[in-house]
N, C-alpha and C positions, 0 to 999 in steps of 0.2 A: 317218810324219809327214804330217801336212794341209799341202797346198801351198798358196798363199796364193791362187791365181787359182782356185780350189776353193772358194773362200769370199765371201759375199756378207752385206758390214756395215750394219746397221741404224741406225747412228749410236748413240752410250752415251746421250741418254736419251731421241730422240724413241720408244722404243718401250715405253718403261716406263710405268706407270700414274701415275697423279698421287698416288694413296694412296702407292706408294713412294714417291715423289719428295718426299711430306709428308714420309715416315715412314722414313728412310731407316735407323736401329738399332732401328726397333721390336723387330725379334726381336734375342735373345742367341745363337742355335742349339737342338740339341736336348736336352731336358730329361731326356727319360726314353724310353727302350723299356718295352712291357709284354707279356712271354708268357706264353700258358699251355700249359703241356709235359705231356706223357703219362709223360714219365721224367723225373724231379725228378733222383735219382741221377745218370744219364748225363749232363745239363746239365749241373748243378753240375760235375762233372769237365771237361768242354768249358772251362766258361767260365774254371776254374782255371788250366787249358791254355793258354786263349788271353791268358790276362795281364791281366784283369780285377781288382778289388780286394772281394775279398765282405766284407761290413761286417754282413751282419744271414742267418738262417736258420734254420727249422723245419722241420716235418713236413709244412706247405702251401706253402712254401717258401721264397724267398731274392730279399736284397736285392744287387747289385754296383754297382761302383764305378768310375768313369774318375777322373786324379787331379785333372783340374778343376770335380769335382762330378756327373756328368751320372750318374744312375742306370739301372740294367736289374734288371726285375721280373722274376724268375719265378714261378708259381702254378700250382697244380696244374692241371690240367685236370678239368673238372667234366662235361663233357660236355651243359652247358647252354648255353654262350655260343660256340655258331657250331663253327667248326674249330679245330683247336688252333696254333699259331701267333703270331706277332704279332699282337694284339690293337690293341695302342694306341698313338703317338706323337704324344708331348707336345713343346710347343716351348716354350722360354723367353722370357721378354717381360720386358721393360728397369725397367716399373716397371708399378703396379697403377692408376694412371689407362689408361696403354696397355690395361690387361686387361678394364680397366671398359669401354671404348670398343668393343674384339671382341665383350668378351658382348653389350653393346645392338644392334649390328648384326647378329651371326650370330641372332643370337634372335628376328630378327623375321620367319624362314621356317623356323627351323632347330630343332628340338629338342635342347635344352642339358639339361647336368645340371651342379651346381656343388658344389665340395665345400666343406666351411667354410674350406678356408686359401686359397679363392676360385677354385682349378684350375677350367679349365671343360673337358667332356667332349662330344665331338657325333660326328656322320660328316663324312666329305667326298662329294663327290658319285659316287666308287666304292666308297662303304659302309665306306673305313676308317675306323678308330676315331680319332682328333684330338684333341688336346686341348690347354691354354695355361696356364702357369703362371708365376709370380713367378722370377726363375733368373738367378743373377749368376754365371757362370764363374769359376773359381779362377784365378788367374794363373800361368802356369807359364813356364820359360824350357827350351827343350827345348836340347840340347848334341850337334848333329850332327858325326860325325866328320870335322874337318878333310881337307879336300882338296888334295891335290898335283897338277898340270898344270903344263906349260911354262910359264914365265913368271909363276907363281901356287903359290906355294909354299907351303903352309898349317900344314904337318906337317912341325918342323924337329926334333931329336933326340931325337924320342922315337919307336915305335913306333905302327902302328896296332894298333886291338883286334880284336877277331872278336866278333861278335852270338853270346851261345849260346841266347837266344830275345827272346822282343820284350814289349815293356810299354808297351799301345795307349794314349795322351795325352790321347785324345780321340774323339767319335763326332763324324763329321763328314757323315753324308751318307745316307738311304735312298732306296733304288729302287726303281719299283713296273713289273708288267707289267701291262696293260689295254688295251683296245678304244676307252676315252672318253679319250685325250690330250686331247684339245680343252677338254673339260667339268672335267676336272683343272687343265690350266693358267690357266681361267678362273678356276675358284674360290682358287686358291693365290693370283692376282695381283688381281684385282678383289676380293676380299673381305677379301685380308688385306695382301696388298701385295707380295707377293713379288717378288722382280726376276729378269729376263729374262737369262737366260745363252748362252746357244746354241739353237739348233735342230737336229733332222733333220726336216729338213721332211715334216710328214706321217708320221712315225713319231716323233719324239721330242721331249720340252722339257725342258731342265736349268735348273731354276730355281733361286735363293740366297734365303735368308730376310730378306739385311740388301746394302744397297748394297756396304760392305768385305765380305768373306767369301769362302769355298770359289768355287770355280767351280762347284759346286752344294751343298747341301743336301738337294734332294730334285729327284729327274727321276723322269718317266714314259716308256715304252717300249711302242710296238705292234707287239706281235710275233704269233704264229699262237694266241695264247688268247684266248677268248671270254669269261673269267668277269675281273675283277680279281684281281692274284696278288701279293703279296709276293714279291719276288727277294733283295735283300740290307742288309746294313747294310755300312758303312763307320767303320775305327779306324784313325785318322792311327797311324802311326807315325814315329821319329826322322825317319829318312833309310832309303834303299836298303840298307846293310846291314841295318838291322833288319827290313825284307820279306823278302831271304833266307831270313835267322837265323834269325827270328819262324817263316817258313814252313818250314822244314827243321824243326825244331821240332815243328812241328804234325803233319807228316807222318810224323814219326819216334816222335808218340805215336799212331800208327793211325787219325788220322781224313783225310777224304778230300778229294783237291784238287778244286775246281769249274772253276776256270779260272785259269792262272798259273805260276809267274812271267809278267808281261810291262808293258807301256808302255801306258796309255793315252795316243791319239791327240786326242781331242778336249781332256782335262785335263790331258793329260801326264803326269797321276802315272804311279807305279811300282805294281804291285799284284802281289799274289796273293788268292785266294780257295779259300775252302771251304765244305763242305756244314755246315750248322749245323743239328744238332739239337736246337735249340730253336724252328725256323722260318726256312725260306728259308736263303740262304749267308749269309756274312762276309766281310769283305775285311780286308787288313792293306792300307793304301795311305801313300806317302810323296811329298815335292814336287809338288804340283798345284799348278797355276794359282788365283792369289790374286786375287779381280774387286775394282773400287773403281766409282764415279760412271765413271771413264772408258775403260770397259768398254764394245766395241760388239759388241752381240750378232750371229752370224754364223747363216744357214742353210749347213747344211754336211750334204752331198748322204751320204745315209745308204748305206754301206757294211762291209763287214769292218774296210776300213782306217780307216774313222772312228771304231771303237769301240776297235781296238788295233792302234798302230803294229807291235808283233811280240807274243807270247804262246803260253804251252804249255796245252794241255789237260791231258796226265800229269803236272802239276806238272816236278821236278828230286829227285835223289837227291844225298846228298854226294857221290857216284863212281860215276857208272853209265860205261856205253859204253866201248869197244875202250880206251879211253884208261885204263883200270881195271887195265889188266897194269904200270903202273908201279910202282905204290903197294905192290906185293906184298913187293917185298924189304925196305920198312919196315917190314912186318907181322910179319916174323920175330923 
């Protein structure tokens, strides 16, 4: 955990831009992922895995689903449009004056493409793919498992349940690795308005699309790569048992941990991660930090312990370790 004398506040909004501070729900969150994969097959099963909703699919390939709307493309890979990978993230915007108003601004340095239902397509200044479209989130009411503590008693004659895998709500957040933090969090916040979450000074910005929202949306990371790189995406789930669940799950259908179980320190959530064969990891994440207007952004001195308060690299087994000689005589 970040100790508070570790931390150095900003004030919640002398450090925001005034485009936020206009625009404080311009964005909805994110709209859409778009990949193009070398293995249609293997993805498809991945995404099935991971508790996605596939709504559309052919021979070039498939549309999926979060239950508030938020789409992920995949498309073959053609071997003309760059590396194979994430391609594209689209974000949502509140309403189509708001959209009118990006395309005239970003257009007048920026080479735009528009499609007829008005989506606009361009880079950001580390050449990923961006884009903005029309996107009202579904409303959903999620129902996390009542909790019992001294004095708070949540869970009274009935039992709790057990996760037997996870069914992700929502994409809440991607991360990118690069050399240009600086020139990223310019353009995110001066051009589009994004609001200012945290810092690692000099290695990191966690930025949020909209004044309410995630403790981030999308952050950048300067680690030892020289080129810009896709690291992960992010799918809320319930609460902490469905991280588990979800991740025992995953790992139990043969694909691979990245980093996890454990705590994020800066956001608090709960996470686990894995390798995603469709481009860069995935996360299952649950409880993070919710920012509003009165949110004061902190430099927070970039560490191990700033990125997770505890965490496993080998992911967790249902029953590994010395402690595995118990369970035997229920096996019989």
């Amino acid at each position: 955990m970040i100790e508070e004398e570790e931390l150095v506040g900003n004030g919640s909004l002398d450090q925001q831009t005034e485009l936020a501070i206009a625009n404080p729900d311009r964005f909805t969150g994110i709209a859409t992922l778009v990949y193009a994969v070398e293995d249609l097959p293997l993805c498809h099963r991945f995404l099935s895995d991971w508790g996605v909703i596939e709504t559309e699919s052919n021979s070039r390939g498939s549309i999926w689903e979060t239950p508030i709307g938020q789409k992920i493309f995949l498309r073959q890979y053609d071997g003309d449009s760059g590396v194979p990978g994430l391609q594209e993230i689209i974000w949502g915007v509140g309403d189509l004056a708001a959209l009118g108003e990006i395309a005239e601004d970003l257009g007048k340095d920026l080479e735009l493409s528009l499609d007829s239902d008005g989506t606009i397509h361009t880079k950001d200044p580390n050449g990923f793919g961006v884009g903005f479209s029309a996107f009202t989130p579904k409303e959903i009411q999620s129902q996390p498992q009542p909790v019992n503590s001294p004095g708070r008693r949540e869970r009274v004659g009935e039992p709790g349940t057990n996760c037997k895998r996870a069914t992700p709500l929502r994409l809440g957040h991607v991360v990118f690795q690069t050399p240009f933090v600086e020139a990223a969090e310019k353009f995110y916040r001066d051009r589009l308005g994004f609001w200012l979450t945290d810092r690692y000074p000099g290695k990191a910005a966690f930025l949020r699309c909209a004044a309410r929202s995630d403790h981030h949306n999308i952050a950048f990371f300067r680690t030892n790569v020289t080129e810009p790189h896709f690291e992960h995406a992010a799918f809320e789930v319930c609460d902490i048992h469905e991280v588990f669940g979800g991740g025992l799950y995953i790992k139990d259908k043969g694909w691979q941990t990245q980093f996890g179980p454990g705590r994020h320190a800066t956001s608090c959530a709960y996470f686990w991660y894995f390798q995603n064969p469709c481009g860069g990891n995935i996360e299952y994440f649950a409880d993070n930090d919710f920012a509003d207007e009165t949110w004061s952004p902190r430099d927070i001195p970039p560490s191990p312990t700033s990125i997770a308060e505890w965490g496993m690299f080998d992911g967790i087994s249902r029953f590994s370790g010395k402690t595995k000689a118990w369970i035997r005589p229920l096996e019989r």
